[in-house]
C-alpha angles and dihedrals in degrees: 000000000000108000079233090061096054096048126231122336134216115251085222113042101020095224123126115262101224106182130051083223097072094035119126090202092052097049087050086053101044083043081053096242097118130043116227094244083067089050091090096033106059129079106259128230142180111251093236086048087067103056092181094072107023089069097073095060102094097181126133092227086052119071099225115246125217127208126212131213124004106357099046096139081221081069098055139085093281089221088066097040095053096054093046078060097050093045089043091043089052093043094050094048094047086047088060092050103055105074100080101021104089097241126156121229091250086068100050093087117093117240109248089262096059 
């Protein structure tokens, strides 16, 4: 099969990531870190397949993820930490909530207070 007709594939794991709920791409874009013209250039992963990041979504409908080595959020200042939960968490609960809801991809991204 063509790599167009599966979709995009995670740079990790290799398998295809077929919702835009469990993309890392589309989490950096609705957190603002990455600007939509960059959606479609850059290489895809699951979320849980970037541990660096998926640790700091503390959801129940979410398995928590740990990190090991330099980057465990347990290793870092806890003010910070705390905060990238807060921000993750937000992002990863606005991304859930996108497919259904009519919105366009401009609104995807979360306001700065989250």
């Amino acid at each position: 099969m063509a790599r167009c007709d599966r979709g995009y594939l995670c740079a990790v794991c290799g398998h295809e990531v077929e919702n835009l709920t469990d993309s890392v791409l589309y989490l950096l874009y609705v957190l603002g870190e990455i600007p939509a013209e960059q959606l479609h250039r850059l290489p895809e992963r699951h979320i849980r397949c970037e541990p660096s990041l998926a640790q700091y979504i503390d959801d129940a409908g979410f398995a928590s993820v740990t990190c090991e080595g330099p980057f465990d959020r347990r290793t870092l200042d806890a003010e910070f930490a705390t905060g990238e939960v807060q921000r993750v968490t937000a992002g990863w609960r606005r991304l859930q909530s996108i497919p259904g809801s009519g919105m366009t991809i401009l609104d995807y991204p979360l306001s700065d207070s989250y």
